[in-house]
Biopython code that builds the backbone (N, CA, C, O; Angstrom):
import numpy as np
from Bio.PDB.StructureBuilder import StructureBuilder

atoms = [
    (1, "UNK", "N", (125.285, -25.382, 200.411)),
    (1, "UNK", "CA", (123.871, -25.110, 200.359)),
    (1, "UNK", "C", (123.656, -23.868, 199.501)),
    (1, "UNK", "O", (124.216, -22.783, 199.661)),
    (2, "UNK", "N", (122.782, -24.180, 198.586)),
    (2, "UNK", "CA", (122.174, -22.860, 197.804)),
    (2, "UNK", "C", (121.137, -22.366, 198.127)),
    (2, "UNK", "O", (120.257, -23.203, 198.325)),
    (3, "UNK", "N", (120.730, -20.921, 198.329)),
    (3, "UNK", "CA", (119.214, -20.300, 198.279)),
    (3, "UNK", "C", (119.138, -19.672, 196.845)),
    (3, "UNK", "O", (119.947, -19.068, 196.140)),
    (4, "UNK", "N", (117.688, -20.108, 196.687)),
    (4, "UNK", "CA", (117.579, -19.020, 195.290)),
    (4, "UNK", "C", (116.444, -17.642, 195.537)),
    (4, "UNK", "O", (115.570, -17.209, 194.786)),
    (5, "UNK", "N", (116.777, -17.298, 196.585)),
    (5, "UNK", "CA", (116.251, -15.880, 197.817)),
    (5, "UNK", "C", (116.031, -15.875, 199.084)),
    (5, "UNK", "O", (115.310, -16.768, 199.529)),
    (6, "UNK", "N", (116.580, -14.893, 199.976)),
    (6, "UNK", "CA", (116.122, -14.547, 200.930)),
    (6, "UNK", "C", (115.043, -13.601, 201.263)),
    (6, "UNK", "O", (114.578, -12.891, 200.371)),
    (7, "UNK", "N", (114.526, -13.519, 202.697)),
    (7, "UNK", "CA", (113.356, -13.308, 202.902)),
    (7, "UNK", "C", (114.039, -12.540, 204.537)),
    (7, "UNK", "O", (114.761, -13.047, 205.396)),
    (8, "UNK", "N", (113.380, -11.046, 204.431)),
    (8, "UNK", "CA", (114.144, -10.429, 205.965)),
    (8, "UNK", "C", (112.571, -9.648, 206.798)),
    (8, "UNK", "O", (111.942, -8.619, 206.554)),
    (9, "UNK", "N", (112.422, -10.642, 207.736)),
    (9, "UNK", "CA", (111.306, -10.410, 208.311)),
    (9, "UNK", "C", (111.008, -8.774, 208.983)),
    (9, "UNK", "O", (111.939, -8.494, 209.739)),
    (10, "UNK", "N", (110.107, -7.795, 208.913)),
    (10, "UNK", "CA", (110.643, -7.130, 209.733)),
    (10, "UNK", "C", (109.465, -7.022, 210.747)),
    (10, "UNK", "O", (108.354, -7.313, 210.304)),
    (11, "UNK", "N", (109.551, -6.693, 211.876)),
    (11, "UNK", "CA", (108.200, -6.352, 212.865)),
    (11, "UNK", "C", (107.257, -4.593, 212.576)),
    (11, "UNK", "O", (107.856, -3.539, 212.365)),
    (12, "UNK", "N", (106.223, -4.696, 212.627)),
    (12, "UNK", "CA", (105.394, -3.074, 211.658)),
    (12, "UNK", "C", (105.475, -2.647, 213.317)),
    (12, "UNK", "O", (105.484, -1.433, 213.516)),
    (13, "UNK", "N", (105.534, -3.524, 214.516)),
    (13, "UNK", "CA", (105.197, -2.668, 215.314)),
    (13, "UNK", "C", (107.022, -1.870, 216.063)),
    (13, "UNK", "O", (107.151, -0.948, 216.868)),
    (14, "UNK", "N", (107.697, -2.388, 215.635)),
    (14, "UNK", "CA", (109.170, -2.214, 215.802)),
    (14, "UNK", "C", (109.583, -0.756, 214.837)),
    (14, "UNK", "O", (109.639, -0.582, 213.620)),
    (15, "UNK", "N", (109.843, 0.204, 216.075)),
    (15, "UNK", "CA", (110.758, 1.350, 214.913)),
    (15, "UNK", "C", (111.713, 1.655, 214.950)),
    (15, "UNK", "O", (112.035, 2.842, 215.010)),
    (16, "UNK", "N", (112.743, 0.412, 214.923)),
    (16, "UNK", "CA", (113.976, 0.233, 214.257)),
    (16, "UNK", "C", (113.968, -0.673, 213.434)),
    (16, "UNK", "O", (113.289, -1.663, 213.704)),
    (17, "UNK", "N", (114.680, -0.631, 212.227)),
    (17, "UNK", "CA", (115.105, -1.557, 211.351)),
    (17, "UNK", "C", (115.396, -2.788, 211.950)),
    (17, "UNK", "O", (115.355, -2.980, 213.165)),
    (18, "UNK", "N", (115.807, -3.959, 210.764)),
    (18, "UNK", "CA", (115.969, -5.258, 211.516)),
    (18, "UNK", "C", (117.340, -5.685, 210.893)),
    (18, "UNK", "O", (118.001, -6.694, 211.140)),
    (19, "UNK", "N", (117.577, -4.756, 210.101)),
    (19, "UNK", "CA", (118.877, -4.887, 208.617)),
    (19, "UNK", "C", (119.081, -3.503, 208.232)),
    (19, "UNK", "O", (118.295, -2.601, 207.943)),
    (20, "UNK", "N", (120.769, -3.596, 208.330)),
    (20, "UNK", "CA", (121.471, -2.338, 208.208)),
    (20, "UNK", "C", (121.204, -2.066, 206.515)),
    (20, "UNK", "O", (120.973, -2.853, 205.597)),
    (21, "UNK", "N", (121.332, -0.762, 206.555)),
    (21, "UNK", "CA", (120.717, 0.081, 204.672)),
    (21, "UNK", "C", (122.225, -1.123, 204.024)),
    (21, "UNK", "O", (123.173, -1.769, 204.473)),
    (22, "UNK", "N", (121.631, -0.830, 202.880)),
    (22, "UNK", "CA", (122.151, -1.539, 201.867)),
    (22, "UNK", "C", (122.475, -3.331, 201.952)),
    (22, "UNK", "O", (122.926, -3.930, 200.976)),
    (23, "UNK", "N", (122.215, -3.908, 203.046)),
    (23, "UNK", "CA", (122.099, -5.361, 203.879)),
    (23, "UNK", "C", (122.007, -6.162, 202.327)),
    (23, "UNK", "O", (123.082, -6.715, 202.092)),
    (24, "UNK", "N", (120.691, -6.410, 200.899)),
    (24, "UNK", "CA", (120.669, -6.592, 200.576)),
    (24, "UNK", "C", (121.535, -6.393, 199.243)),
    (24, "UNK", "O", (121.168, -7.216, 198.404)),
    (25, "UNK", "N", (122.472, -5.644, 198.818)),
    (25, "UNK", "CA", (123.167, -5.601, 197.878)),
    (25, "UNK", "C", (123.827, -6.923, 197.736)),
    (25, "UNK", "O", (123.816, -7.744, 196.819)),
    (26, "UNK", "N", (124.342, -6.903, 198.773)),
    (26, "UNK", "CA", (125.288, -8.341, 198.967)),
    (26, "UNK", "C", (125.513, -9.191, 198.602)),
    (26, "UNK", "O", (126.543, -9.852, 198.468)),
    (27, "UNK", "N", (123.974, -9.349, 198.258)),
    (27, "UNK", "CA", (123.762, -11.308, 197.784)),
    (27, "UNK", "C", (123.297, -11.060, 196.482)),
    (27, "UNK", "O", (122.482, -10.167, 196.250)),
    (28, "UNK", "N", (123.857, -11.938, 195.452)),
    (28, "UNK", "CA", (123.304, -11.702, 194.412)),
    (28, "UNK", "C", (122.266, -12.972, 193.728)),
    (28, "UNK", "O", (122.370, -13.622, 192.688)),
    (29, "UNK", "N", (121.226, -12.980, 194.851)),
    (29, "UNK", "CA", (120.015, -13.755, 194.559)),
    (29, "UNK", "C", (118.534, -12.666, 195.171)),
    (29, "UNK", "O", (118.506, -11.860, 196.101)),
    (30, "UNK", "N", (117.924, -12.900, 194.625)),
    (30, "UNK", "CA", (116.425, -11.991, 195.529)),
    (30, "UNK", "C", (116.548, -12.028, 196.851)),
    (30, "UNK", "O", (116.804, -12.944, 197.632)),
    (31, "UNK", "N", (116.248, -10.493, 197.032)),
    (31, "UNK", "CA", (115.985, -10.431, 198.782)),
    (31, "UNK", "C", (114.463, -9.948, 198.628)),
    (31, "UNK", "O", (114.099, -9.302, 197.646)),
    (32, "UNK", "N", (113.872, -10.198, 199.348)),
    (32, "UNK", "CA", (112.420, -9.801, 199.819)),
    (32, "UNK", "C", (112.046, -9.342, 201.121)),
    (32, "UNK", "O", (112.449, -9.882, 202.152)),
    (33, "UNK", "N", (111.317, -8.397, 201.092)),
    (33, "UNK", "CA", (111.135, -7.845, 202.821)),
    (33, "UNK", "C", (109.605, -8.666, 203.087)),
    (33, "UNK", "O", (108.865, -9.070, 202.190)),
    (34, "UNK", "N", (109.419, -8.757, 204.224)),
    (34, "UNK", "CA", (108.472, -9.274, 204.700)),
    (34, "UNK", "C", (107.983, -8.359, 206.142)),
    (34, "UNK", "O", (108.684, -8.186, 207.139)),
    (35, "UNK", "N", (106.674, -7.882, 205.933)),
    (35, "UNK", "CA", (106.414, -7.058, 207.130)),
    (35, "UNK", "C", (105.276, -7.981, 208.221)),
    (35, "UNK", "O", (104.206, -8.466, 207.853)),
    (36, "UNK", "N", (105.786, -8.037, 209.444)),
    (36, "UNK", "CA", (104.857, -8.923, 209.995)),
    (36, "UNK", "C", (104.110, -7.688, 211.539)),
    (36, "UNK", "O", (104.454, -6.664, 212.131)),
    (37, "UNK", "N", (102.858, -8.773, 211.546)),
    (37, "UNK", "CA", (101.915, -7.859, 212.495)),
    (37, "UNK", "C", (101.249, -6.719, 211.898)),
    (37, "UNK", "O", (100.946, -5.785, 212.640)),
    (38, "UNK", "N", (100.918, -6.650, 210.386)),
    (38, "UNK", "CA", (100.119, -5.678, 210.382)),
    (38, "UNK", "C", (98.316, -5.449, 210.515)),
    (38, "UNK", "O", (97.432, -4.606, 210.366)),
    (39, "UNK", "N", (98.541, -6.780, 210.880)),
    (39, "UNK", "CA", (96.814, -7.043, 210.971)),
    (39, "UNK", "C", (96.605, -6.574, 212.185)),
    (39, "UNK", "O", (95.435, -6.444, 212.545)),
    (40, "UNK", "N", (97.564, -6.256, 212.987)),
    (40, "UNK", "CA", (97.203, -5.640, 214.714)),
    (40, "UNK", "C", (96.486, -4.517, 214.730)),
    (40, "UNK", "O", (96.869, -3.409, 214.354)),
    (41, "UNK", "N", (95.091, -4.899, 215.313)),
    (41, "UNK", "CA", (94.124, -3.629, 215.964)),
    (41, "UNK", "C", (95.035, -2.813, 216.396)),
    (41, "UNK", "O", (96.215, -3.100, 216.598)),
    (42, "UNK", "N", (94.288, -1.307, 216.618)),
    (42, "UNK", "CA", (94.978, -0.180, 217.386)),
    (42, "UNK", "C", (96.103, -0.360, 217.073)),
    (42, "UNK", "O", (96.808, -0.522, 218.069)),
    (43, "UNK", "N", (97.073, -0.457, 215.388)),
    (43, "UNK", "CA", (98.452, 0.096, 215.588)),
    (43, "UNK", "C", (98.426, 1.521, 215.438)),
    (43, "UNK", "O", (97.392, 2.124, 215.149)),
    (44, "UNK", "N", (99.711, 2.164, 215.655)),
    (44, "UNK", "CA", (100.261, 3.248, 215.538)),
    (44, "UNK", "C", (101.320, 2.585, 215.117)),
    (44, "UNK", "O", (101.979, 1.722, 215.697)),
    (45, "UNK", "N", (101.502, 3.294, 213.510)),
    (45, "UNK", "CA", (103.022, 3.158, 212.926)),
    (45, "UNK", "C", (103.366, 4.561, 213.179)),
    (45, "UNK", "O", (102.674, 5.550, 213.424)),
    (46, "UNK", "N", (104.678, 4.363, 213.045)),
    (46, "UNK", "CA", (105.787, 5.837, 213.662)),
    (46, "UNK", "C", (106.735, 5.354, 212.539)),
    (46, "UNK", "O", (107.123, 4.187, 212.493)),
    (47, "UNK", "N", (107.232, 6.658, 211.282)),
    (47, "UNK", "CA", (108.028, 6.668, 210.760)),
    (47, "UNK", "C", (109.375, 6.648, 211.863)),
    (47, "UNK", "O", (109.612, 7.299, 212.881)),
    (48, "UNK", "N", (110.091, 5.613, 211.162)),
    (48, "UNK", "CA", (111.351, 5.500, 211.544)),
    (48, "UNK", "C", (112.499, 7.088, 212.039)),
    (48, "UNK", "O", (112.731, 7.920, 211.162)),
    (49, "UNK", "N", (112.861, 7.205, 212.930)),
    (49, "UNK", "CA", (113.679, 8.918, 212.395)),
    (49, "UNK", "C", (114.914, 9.140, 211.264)),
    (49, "UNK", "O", (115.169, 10.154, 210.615)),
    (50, "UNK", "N", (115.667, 7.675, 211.262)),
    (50, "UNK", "CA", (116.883, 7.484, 210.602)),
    (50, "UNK", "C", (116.785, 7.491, 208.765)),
    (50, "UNK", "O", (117.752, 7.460, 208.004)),
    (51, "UNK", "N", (115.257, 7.544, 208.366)),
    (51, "UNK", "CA", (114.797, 7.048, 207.390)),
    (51, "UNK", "C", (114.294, 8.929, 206.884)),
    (51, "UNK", "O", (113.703, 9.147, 205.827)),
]
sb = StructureBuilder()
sb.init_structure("model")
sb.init_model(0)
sb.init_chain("A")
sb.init_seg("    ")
for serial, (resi, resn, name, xyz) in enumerate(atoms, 1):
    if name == "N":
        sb.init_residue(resn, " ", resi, " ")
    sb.init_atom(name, np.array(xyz, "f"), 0.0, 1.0, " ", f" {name:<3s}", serial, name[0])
structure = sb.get_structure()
């Protein structure tokens, strides 16, 4: 099976990562981040601390 990209979902209301740093080097096809839930009323994003 071939992909010609991946796609790494992450949650906006989650403050941890979902994929260890450098996760995407790996593959040598497109990676794309995808941020989900940001349409949620009343968020509070919180920078990550590790970041």
């Amino acid at each position: 099976m071939d992909a010609d990209a991946i796609f790494v979902v992450q949650d906006s209301t989650s403050s941890k990562p979902t994929t260890p740093p450098g996760f995407a080097e790996m593959f040598n096809i497109p990676v794309y981040g995808i941020i989900s839930k940001v349409d949620l009323r009343n968020l509070t994003y919180k920078k990550p601390q590790n970041i």
